[in-house]
C-alpha positions in Angstrom: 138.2 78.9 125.4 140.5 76.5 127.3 142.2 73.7 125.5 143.5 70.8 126.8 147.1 69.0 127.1 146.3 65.9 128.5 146.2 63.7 125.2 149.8 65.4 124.4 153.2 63.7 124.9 155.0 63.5 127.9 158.7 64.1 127.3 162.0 63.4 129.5 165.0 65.1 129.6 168.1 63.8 128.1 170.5 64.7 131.3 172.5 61.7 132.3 175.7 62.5 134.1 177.4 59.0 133.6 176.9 59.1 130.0 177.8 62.9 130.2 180.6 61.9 131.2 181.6 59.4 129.1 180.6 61.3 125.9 182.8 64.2 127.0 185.9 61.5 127.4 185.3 60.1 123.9 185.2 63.3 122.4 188.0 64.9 123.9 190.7 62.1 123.4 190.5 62.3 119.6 193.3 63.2 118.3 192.6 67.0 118.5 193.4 69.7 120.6 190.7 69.9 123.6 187.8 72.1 121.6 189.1 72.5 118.2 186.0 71.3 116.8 183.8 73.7 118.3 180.3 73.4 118.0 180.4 70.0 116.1 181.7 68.9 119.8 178.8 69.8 121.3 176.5 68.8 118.5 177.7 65.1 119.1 177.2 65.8 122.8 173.6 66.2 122.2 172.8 63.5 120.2 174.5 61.5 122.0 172.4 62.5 125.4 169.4 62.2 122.5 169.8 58.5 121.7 171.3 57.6 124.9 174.7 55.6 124.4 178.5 57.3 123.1 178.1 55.6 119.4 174.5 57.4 118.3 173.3 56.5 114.5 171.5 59.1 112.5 168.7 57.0 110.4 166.1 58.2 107.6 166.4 61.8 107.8 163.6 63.7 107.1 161.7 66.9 106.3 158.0 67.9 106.9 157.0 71.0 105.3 153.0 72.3 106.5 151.5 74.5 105.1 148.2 76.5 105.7 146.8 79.7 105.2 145.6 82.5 107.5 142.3 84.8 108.2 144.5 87.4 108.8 145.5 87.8 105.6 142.4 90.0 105.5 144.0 93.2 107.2 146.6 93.5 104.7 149.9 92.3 106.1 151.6 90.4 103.7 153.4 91.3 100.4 151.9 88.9 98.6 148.5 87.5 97.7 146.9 84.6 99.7 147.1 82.1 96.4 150.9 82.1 96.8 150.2 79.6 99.3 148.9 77.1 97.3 150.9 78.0 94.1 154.3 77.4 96.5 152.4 73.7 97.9 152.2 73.0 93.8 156.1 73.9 93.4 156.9 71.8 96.3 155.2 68.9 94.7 156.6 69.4 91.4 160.7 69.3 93.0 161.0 73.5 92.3 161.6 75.1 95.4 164.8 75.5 97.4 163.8 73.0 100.1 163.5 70.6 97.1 167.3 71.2 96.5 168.7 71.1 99.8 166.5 68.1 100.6 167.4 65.9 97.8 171.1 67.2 98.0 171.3 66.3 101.6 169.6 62.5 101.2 166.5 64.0 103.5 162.9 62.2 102.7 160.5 65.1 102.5 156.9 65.6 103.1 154.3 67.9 102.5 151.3 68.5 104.1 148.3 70.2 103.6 147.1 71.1 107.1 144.6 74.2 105.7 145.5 75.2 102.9 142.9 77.5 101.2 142.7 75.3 97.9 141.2 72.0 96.5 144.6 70.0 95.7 142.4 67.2 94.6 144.0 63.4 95.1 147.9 64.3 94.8 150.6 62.0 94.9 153.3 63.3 97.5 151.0 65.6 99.5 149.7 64.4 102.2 146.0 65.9 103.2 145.5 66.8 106.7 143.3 69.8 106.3 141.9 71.4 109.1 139.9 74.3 107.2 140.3 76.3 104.6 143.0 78.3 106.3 142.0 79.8 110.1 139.7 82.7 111.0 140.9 86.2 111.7 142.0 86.6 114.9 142.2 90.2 114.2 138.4 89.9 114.9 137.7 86.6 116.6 140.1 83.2 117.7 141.7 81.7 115.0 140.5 78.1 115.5 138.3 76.7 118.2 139.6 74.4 120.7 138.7 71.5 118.9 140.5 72.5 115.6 143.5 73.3 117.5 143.2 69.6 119.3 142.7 68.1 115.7 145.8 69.9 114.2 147.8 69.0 117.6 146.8 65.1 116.9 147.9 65.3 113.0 150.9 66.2 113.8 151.6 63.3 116.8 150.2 61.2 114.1 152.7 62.2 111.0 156.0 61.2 113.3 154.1 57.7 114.7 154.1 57.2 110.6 158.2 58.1 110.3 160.8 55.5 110.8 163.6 57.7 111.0 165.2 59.6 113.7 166.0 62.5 113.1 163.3 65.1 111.3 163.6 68.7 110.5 160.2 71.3 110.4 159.3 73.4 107.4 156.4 75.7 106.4 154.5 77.8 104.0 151.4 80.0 105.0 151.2 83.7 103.7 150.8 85.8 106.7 152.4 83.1 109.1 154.9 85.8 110.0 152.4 87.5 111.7 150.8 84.3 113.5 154.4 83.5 114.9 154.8 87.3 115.7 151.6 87.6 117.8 152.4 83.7 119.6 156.1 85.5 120.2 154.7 88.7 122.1 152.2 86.7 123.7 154.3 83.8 125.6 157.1 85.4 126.1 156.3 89.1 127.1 158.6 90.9 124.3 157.4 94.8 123.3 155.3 93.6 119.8 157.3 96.2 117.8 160.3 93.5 118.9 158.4 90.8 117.4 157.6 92.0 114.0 159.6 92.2 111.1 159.3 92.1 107.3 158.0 88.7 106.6 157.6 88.3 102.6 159.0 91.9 102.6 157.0 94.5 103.5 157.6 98.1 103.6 158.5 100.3 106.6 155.0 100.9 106.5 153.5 97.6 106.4 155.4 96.9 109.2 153.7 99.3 111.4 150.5 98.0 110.0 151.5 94.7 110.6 152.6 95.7 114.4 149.2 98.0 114.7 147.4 95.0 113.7 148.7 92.6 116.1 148.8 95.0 119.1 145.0 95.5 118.3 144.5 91.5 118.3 146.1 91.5 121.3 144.1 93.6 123.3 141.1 92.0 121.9 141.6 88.5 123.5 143.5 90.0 126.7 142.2 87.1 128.6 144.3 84.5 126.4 147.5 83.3 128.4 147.6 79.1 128.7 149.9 78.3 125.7 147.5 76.3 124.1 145.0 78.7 123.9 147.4 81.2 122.5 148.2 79.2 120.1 144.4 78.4 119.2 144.2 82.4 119.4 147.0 83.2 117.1 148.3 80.5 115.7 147.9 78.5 112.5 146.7 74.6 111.9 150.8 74.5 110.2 151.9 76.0 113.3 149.7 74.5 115.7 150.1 70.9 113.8 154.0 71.5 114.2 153.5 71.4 117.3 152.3 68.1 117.9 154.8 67.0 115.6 157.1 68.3 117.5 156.2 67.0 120.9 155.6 63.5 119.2 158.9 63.2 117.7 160.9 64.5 121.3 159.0 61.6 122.9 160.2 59.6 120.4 164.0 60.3 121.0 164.5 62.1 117.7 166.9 64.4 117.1 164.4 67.7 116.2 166.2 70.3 113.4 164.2 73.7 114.2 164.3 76.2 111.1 163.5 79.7 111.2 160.7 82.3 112.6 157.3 80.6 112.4 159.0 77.2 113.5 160.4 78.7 116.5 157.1 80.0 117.4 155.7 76.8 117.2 158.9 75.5 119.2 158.3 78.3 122.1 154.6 76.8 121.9 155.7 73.1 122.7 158.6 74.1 125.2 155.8 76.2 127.4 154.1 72.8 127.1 156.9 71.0 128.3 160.4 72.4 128.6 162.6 69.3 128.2 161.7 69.3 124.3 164.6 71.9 124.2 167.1 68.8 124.9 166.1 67.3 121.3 166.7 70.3 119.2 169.4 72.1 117.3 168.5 75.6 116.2 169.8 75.4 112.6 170.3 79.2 112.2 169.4 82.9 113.3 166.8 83.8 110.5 167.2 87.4 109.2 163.5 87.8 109.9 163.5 90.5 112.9 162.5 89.1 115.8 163.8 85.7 115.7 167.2 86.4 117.3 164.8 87.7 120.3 162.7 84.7 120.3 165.8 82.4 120.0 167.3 84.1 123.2 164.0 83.9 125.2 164.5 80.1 124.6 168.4 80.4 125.8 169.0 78.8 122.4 172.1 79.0 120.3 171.8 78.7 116.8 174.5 76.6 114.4 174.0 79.1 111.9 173.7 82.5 110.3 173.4 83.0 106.6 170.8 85.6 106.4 168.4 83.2 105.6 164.5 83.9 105.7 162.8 81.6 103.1 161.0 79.5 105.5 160.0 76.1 103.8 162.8 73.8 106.6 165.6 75.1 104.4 168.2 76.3 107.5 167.0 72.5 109.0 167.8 70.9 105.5 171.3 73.2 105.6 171.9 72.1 108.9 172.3 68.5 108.6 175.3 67.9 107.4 176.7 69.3 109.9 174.9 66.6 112.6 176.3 64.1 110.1 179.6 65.3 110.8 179.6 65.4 114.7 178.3 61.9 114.9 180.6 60.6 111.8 183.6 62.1 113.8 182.9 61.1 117.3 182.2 57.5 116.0 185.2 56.9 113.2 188.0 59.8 114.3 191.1 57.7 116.3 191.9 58.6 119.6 195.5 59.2 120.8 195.9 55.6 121.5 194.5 54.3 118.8 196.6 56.1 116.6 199.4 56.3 118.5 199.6 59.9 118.6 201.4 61.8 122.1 199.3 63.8 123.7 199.9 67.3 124.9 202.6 67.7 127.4 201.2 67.8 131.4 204.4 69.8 132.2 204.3 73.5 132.9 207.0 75.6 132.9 
């Protein structure tokens, strides 16, 4: 099975020392101490490199939540039944989940998708249907998709952020048994021990953690001769994960600032930046999920995340959380007086 990139996006790097510069001068003559504002400083630094000029604007912020379901389900390695999928895609759509909350709280335009979900949704108002299958195979005994799924889900995903008009978008999901998806894609492309990988998901039981490790360290044995990231990712993955991905890659292209969420996102993340690396220069790692694992998977991406609340709900919540706080980097680098402006000294140059 070999799977190919060419169709996929081609991103550039944000690095532009002039600008650089210049961003670095703006932020540190506010009237501030050099630093006090932490990682909101370097927030602004980066959208900033995103959109290419020292005054960036954060438009239309939105949310896509995809969700699917998984063969694996099959081996037993979820808390909870395979229908909670769908049940959770029919509290999205009626405004009841916590994404719902943080999205409409935050003024973020959310989505959801069905990219294989195992249920007939009929015709629905606010779900968009971009179903692959009805959920992916077991890789536990055979690939999850074929290539040509995998390509399919890839293209939906480029497709959904050609359709946004914002700039900025956060990623969300909801897949029973995409814990262990994102835990076989993290062992795979990164080398870490499986039994560093897995973790609880829905909350499973000492136990059903080493089930869910044995399972996974089986699978992976099975298709030993997987390695290019894209056919990982049609090995292991998911059509929300692998669709993400697309998504993803579509909406770097696109100069958009990219809010990554928690475990399975990241996974599809570590997918697109073995794809192409500069995709890392669009995103802010809204938080350190409490799913085990993802501060392992964060640090194999050198990334550092905003936050840590011990979140792991999944759905985009730590990317709907997280926005604010953009909003607040870009609101102060653009309307907080410098020294001169409001005619405030600056610290002394002398030293004693």
């Amino acid at each position: 099975m070999t799977s190919s990139s060419a169709l996929l996006p081609v991103i550039s790097g944000t690095h532009n020392s002039v600008l650089s510069e210049q961003l670095h001068g703006c932020i540190n003559n506010k009237t501030k101490p050099l630093g006090s504002l932490g990682r909101l400083e370097q927030l602004a630094h980066q959208v900033g490199l995103i959109q290419q000029t020292s005054s960036p604007v954060l438009l239309a912020p939105g949310i896509i939540v995809f969700a699917a379901d998984h063969g694996v389900v099959a081996e037993g390695i979820s808390a909870f039944p395979q229908d909670v999928t769908w049940q959770m895609v029919e509290n999205f759509l009626s405004q009841g989940a916590a994404i719902n909350v943080f999205a409409k709280q935050n003024g973020m335009h959310l989505q959801i998708v069905d990219a294989g979900v195992k249920h007939d949704f009929g015709s629905r108002q606010n779900l968009l249907d971009r179903k692959i299958a009805d959920g992916t195979r077991n890789f536990a005994q055979e690939a999850a998709m074929s290539a040509e799924q995998c390509q399919a889900a890839l293209r939906h995903g480029i497709d959904l952020i050609a359709a946004l008009s914002g700039n900025v978008v956060g990623f969300g999901e909801m897949g029973i048994g995409n814990t262990t998806a994102a835990a076989a894609l993290m062992h795979k492309l990164t080398g870490i021990a499986v039994a560093d990988c897995v973790g609880a998901g829905t909350g499973l039981s000492e136990a059903g953690i080493l089930h869910k490790q044995s399972v996974i360290e089986a699978a992976v044995s099975l298709h030993a001769e997987v390695h290019e990231p894209l056919d990982v990712l049609a090995c292991f993955g998911g059509f929300e994960i692998a669709m993400m991905v697309g998504a993803m890659l579509a909406a770097a292209e696109r100069r958009m600032v990219l809010l990554i969420d928690g475990f399975i996102v990241t996974s599809a993340l570590l997918v697109a930046a073995r794809l192409q690396p500069a995709i890392l220069d669009y995103c802010v790692f809204a938080h350190r999920s409490d799913e085990s694992g993802h501060g392992k998977m964060l640090a194999a991406l050198a990334a550092k995340p905003v936050l840590a609340l011990d979140l792991r709900l999944g759905e985009g919540t730590g990317a709907a959380l997280v926005y604010p706080l953009v909003q607040a980097a870009v609101n102060f680098l653009n309307q907080m007086a410098t020294f001169g402006s409001a005619q405030v000294s600056e610290k002394s140059q002398l030293v004693d």
